[in-house]
Every structure is written in C-alpha cells, then in structure tokens.
C-alpha positions in Angstrom: 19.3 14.7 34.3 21.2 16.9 36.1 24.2 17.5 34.3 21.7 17.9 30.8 20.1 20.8 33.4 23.1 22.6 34.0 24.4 22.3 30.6 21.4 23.8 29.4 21.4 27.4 31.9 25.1 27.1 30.7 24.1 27.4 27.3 21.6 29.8 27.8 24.0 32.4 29.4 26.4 31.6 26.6 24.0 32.6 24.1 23.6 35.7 26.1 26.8 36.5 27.1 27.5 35.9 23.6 24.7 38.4 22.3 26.1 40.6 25.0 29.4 41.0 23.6 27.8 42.0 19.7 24.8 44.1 20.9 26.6 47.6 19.8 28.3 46.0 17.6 24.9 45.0 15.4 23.3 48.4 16.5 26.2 50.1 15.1 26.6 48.4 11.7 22.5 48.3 11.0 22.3 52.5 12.0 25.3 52.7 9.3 23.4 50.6 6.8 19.8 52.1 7.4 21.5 55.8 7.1 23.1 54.9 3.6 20.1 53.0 2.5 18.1 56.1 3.2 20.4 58.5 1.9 22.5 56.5 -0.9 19.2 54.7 -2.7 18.6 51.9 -4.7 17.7 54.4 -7.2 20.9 56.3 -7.2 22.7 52.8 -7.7 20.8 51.3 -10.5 21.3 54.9 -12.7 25.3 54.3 -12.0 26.0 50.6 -12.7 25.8 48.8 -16.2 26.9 46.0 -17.7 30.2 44.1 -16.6 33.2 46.5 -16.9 36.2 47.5 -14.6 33.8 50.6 -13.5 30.5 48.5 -13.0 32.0 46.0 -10.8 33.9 48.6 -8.5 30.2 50.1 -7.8 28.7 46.7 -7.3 30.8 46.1 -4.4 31.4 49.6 -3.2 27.7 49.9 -3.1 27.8 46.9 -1.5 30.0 47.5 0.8 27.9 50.6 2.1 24.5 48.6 2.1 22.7 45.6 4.5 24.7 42.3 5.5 21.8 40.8 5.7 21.5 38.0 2.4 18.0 38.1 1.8 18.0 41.8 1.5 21.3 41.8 -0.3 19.7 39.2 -3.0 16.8 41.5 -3.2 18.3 44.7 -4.4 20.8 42.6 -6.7 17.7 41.1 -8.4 16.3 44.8 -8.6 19.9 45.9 -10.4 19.7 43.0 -12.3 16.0 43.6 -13.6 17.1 47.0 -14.4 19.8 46.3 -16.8 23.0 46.1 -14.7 25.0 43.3 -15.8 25.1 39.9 -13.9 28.5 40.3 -12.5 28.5 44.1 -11.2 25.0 42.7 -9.3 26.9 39.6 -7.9 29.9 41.9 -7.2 27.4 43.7 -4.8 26.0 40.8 -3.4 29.3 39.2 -2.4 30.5 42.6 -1.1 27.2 43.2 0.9 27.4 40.2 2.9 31.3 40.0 3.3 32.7 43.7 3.2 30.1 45.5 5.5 31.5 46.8 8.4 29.6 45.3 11.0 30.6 41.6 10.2 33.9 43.3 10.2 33.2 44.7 14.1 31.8 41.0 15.0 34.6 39.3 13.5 37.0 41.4 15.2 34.7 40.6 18.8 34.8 36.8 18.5 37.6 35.8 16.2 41.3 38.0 15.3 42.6 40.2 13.4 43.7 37.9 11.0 40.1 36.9 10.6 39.2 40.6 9.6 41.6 41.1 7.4 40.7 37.8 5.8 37.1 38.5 5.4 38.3 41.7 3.5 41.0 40.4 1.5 38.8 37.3 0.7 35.9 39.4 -0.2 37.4 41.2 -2.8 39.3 38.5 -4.2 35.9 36.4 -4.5 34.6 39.5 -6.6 37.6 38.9 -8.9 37.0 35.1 -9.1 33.3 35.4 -9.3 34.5 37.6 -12.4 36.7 36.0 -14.1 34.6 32.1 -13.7 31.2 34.3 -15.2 33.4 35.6 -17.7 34.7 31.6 -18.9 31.2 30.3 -17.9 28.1 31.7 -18.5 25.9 31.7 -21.5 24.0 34.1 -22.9 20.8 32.0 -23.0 21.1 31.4 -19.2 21.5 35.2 -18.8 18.7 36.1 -21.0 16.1 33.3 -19.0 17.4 35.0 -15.5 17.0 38.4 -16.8 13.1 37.3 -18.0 12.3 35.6 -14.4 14.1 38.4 -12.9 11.4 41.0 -14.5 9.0 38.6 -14.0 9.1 38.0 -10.5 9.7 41.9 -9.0 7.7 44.9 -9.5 9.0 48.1 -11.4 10.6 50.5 -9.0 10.1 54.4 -9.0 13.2 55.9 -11.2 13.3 59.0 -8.6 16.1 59.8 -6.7 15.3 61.9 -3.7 18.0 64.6 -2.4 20.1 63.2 0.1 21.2 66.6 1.4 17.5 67.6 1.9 16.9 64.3 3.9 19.7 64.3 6.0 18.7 68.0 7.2 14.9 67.1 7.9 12.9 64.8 10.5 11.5 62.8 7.7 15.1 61.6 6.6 15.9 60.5 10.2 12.2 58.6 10.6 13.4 56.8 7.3 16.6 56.2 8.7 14.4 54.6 12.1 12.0 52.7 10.0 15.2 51.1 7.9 17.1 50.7 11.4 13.7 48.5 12.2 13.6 46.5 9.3 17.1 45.8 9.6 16.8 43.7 13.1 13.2 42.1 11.7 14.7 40.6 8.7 18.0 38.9 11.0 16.3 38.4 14.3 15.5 34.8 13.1 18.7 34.0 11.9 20.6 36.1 14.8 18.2 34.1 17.7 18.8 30.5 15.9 22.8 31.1 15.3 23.4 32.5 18.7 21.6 29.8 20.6 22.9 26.8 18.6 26.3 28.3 19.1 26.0 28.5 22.6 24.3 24.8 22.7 27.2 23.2 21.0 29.7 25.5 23.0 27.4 23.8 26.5 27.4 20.4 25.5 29.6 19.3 21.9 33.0 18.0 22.8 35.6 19.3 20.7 36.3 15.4 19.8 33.0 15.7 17.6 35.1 18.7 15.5 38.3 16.9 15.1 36.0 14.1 13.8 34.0 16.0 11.7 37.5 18.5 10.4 39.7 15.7 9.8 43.4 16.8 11.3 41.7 19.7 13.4 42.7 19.6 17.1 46.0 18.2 17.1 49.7 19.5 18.3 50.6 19.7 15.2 48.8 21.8 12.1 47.0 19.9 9.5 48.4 18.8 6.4 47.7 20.8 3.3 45.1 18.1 2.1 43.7 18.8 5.1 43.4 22.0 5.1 41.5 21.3 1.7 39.0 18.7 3.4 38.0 21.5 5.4 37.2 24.3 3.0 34.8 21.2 1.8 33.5 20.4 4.7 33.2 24.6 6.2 30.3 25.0 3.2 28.7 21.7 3.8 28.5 22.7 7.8 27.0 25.8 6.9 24.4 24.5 4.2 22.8 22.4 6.9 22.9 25.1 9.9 21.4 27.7 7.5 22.7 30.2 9.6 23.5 34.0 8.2 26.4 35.5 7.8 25.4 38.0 11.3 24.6 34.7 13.4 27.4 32.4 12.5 30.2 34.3 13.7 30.0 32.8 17.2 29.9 29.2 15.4 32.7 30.1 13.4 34.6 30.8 16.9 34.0 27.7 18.4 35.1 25.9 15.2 38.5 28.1 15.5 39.0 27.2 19.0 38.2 23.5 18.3 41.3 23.4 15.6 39.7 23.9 12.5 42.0 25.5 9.9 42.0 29.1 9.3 40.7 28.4 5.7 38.0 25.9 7.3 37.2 28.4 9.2 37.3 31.4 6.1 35.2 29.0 4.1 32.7 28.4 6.6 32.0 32.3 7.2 32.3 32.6 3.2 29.2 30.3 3.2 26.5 32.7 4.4 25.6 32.3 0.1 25.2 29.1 -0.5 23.1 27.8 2.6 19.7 26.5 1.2 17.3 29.6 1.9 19.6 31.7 0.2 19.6 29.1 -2.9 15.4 29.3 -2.6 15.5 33.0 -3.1 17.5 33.3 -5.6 15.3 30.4 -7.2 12.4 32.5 -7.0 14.3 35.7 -7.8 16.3 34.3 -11.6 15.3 30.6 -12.0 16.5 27.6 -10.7 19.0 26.9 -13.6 20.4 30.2 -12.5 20.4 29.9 -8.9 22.4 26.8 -9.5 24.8 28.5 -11.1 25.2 30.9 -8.6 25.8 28.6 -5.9 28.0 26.9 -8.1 30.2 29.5 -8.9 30.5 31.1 -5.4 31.3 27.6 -3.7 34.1 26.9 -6.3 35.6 30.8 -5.5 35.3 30.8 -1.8 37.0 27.7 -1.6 39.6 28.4 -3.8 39.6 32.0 -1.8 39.8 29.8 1.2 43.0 28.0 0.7 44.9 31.0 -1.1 44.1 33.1 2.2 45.5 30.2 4.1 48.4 29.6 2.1 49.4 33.6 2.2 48.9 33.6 5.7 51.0 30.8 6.4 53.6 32.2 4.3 53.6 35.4 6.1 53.4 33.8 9.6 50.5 35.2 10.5 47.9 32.6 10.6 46.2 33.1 13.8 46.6 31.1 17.0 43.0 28.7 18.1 43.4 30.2 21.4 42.4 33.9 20.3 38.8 32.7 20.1 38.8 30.1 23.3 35.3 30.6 23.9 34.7 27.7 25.9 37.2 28.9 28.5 35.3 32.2 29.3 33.0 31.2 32.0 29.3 32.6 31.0 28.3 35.1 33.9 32.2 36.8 33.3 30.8 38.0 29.6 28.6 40.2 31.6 31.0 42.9 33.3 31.2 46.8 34.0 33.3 47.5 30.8 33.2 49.4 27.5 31.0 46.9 26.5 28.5 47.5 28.8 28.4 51.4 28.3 28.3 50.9 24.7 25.3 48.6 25.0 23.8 51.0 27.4 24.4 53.7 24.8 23.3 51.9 21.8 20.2 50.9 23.4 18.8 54.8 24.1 19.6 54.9 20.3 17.8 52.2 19.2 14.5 53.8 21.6 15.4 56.9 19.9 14.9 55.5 16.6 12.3 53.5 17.0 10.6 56.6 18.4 11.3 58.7 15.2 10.0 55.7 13.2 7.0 55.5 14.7 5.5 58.7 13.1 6.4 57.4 9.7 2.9 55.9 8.0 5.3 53.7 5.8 5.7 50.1 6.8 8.3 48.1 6.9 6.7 44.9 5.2 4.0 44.4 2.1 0.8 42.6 3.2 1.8 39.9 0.7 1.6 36.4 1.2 3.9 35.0 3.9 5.8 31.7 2.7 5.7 28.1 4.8 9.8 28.9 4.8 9.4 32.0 6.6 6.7 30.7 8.9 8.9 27.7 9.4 12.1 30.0 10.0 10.0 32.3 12.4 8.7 29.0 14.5 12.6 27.9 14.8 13.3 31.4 16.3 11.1 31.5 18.5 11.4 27.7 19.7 15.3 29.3 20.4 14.0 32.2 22.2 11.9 29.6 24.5 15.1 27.2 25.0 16.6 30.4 25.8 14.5 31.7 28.6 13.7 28.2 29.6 17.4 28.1 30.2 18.0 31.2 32.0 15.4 30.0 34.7 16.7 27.3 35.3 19.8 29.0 35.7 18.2 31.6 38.5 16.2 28.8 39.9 19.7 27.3 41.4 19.3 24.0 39.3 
C-alpha cells in the first residue's frame, strides 16, 4: 500500500511538473490562434478556397496552419468549408494542417521531445497533405462526395457571408474582447483532453515499467535499433495506442515522450502523434458532421498516409543520421519536484498567466458566449466526467504528497 501511495504523489507532481513545463507554451499558441481566428475569419476563408486545385489546397493548410490545434474545432470549420462549396481535399488539407502545423504543438514538441521531432511533425504534415491528395484523387467517388456534401448541409447551420475589417478590429477594444472570449474557448474545448493526457502520462511515467513498451512495440528498448519490420509494427501499433487513449493532439505529447524514452521508433513515435485524427471521438464527429460512410473514409485515408508518412520520415532520417537519440526525452529520469525551478520557465508562466487574467478580463464585457445552449451529448458529459475524475486523482495525489505519505 505504500509503494501504490508514493507512486501515486509521484505521478501527481509528474502531471504537474509536466503541465508546468507547457503552461506558456499552450498560452502562447491559443493567444496566436484566438488573434487570427478573430482577425483572419471563417468568412474570409470560405470566399478564398474552392474546389481541389494547386491554389485551394495551399489555403487549406496555410489557413490551417494559422487556426486552432484543437480537432474538434478543426473538424468544425472544415465541415463549414465543406458545406460552403470548398472541395473535399482543400477542407482536409486544413484539417491535417490545423492539428499538425500549428505552432504551439510545434513549441510542445520542441519542450518534451527534439528537434528532430519538430521538424518531423512539419515535414510529415505537409507531406500527409500531399498523400491525403493524391489517395482522394485515386479514391473517392463522386456519389460519396455528393451524400457528405448533403449531411454536411444538413447537419450545420448557414453562416453569415460578412467579413468584418480586420484593421478596424485590431485597433478597437471590441477586437481584443473577441480575441479574450476566443482565447477562453480555446482552453474549454482542450481542458478535457489536456487534464486526461497529462495525468495518464504521468500515471504510466509513476508506475508502467518500460518492459510493458518493449512488449507492447516489439524490438523497442534494446541496444540495438529495431529492424525495419519493426519499425513498421510500430507505425501499426502508434495509431492503435492512440485510438484507445483518445487523447488530442495538445495532451499526448507527454505520452509520446515516454514512448520515445521507452525505445519506440522515431516513426512509432511520428505515427502515434500523427493519430490525434483517427482516435474514436474524432471518428463520431465527423460521423455526425458528413456520414458515417464518409467518416470511414476519412479515417481510412489518413491512417494509410500517416503511416506511410511515418516510415518515409524514419527512413530519411536514418539516411541522414539524424534520427534522434531516446535519451533526449528521458522523462522518467527528471525527478518531479526539479520540473519546478526559478528559470525562464517560470517567468514565462508568471508572465503568461497576467495575460491570460488580462484576457479573461477584456472578455468578460463581451455579451457573446462562448457555447450554444444546445443539447450537450452523453460523449461530452462522459468526456467531462473523465476530466474531472483526473483532476480528483490529481489533487488527491498532491496531498498525499504534502501529507509526507
């Protein structure tokens, strides 16, 4: 009983420490996002894309690459696109480059992983734009198209066609309360995801033995690296992992760490951060959002091109000599209370957090809300309950920790 006690404040200040280290780092990346969703609309975007074409899909992913990592707000706006007549591939290009090419998984990737892991995620971002391309192109019917193009104006409401002035907003209070209200929304709709990741990241860093990895990633852990069909087994197994942890792309960066330091390939790894699109609540959105036949096909294709994204990464890297080394992202080794130290880290917190006051100050004069009064589903409620039981661990965790126990 006692051991289970101290691994559990263990992994309590784990989770913190971990959330310590990415505090700025999410504050930064959601201010960025909530300033360009305010100023660089939904409206502007849907008036610039069209159908599949060179053009189109650059401004699917460069507008995706200046909107919200967040998935269920990224499949959102690609349904609105998509409703309004841009083709399915420019509103897949921005989906992809929304939840891979923002900045701040880029900042977060940087804070747990390597280089080489940045530079990945960018490189394999835009190269699963040009798969998902060219596999729609050889793949997809028009009669699927035309059914997810009917559900998709079926299921979302018609958007005002008005596209404010974003050198008027910038220069008034009312732009920077929108900008506050959209910082808000940001941390409501990944809270969940951000509270479940971070905690189960820090449980399995407390109390799974690296054994249960080099199990689990078959070659992982050795002296030696794996062989190329293992390498393989794991850009199978990365998506599987992450189908069942259902963790978003924000909150499974620490996971994907641990994985790394347990000796899971670089493209295991790749694959498993590539994922953040085909966990399950991802798949029920885009159910509701274009049919299940099409939702299908969407996981489909993005599973066959980040795996295939995966192992060219890997195999590029490898050729270059730069694949990265496990112990870069060691965090086992870093004992919990020496995450928390009088550093840069801890005056950027300190700085982003009279931001976020400021903000939420700003916000709170704006009558908009961040949320419809619809109908709240039994996966959001059962999402929200799994967030908070993680917050309760948490603080459960961290008293037992101050208690001496």
């Amino acid at each position: 009983m006692e051991s289970f006690l101290a691994g559990w404040s263990r992994a309590s200040l784990t989770t913190l420490g971990f959330f310590w280290m990415a505090f700025w780092a999410f504050c930064l990346g959601y201010l960025i996002s909530g300033a360009i969703q305010v100023f660089v609309t939904e409206e502007r975007m849907q008036k610039t894309m069209g159908e599949a074409g060179p053009r189109s899909v650059a401004l699917g992913a460069f507008f995706g690459f200046l909107s919200s990592s967040c998935s269920f707000a990224a499949l959102s706006t690609s349904r609105s696109l998509f409703q309004k007549g841009a083709g399915l591939v420019p509103a897949l290009a921005f989906l992809l480059a929304s939840t891979n090419l923002v900045v701040e998984l880029g900042i977060l990737i940087l804070l747990f992983l390597s280089w080489q892991f940045v530079v990945g995620e960018y490189l394999g971002g835009l190269l699963l734009i040009g798969l998902m391309w060219i596999v729609v192109r050889l793949t997809l019917t028009d009669r699927l198209e035309r059914e997810a193009r009917e559900h998709a104006g079926r299921s979302g409401a018609e958007q005002s066609g008005e596209v404010p002035d974003w050198r008027r907003l910038v220069a008034s209070r009312e732009g920077w309360q929108r900008v506050g209200r959209r910082y808000l929304m940001e941390w409501r709709m990944v809270w969940r995801d951000v509270s479940f990741g971070f905690v189960v990241a820090g449980a399995i860093a407390a109390f799974v033995p690296s054994r249960f990895f080099e199990a689990l990633f078959v070659g992982s852990g050795g002296s030696s690296s794996p062989d190329w069909w293992q390498v393989v087994l794991h850009t199978l197994i990365g998506p599987l992992a992450a189908f069942f942890t259902f963790i978003g792309s924000m909150g499974n960066i620490p996971l994907a760490a641990i994985l790394f330091s347990s000796g899971v390939s670089f493209a295991g790894v790749m694959a498993f951060v590539f994922s953040d699109l085909v966990v399950f609540p991802v798949l029920r959105i885009s159910a509701q959002y274009f049919g299940w036949r099409m939702a299908a096909y969407i996981l489909g294709v993005f599973l066959v091109c980040l795996v295939i994204t995966s192992l060219i990464l890997n195999g590029a890297f490898a050729f270059l000599g730069l694949l990265p080394d496990p112990a870069a992202a060691s965090v086992r080794e870093i004992a919990p209370a020496e995450r928390f130290q009088l550093d840069y880290t801890f005056y950027l917190n300190a700085a982003f957090l009279l931001l976020s006051a400021g903000l939420a100050w700003l916000a709170r004069d704006d009558g908009a809300s961040g949320h419809g009064g619809g109908e709240v589903s039994w996966w959001d409620r059962m999402l929200t309950g799994v967030a908070i039981a993680s917050l309760v661990w948490l603080l459960l965790g961290f008293g037992i920790w101050l208690s001496g126990a």
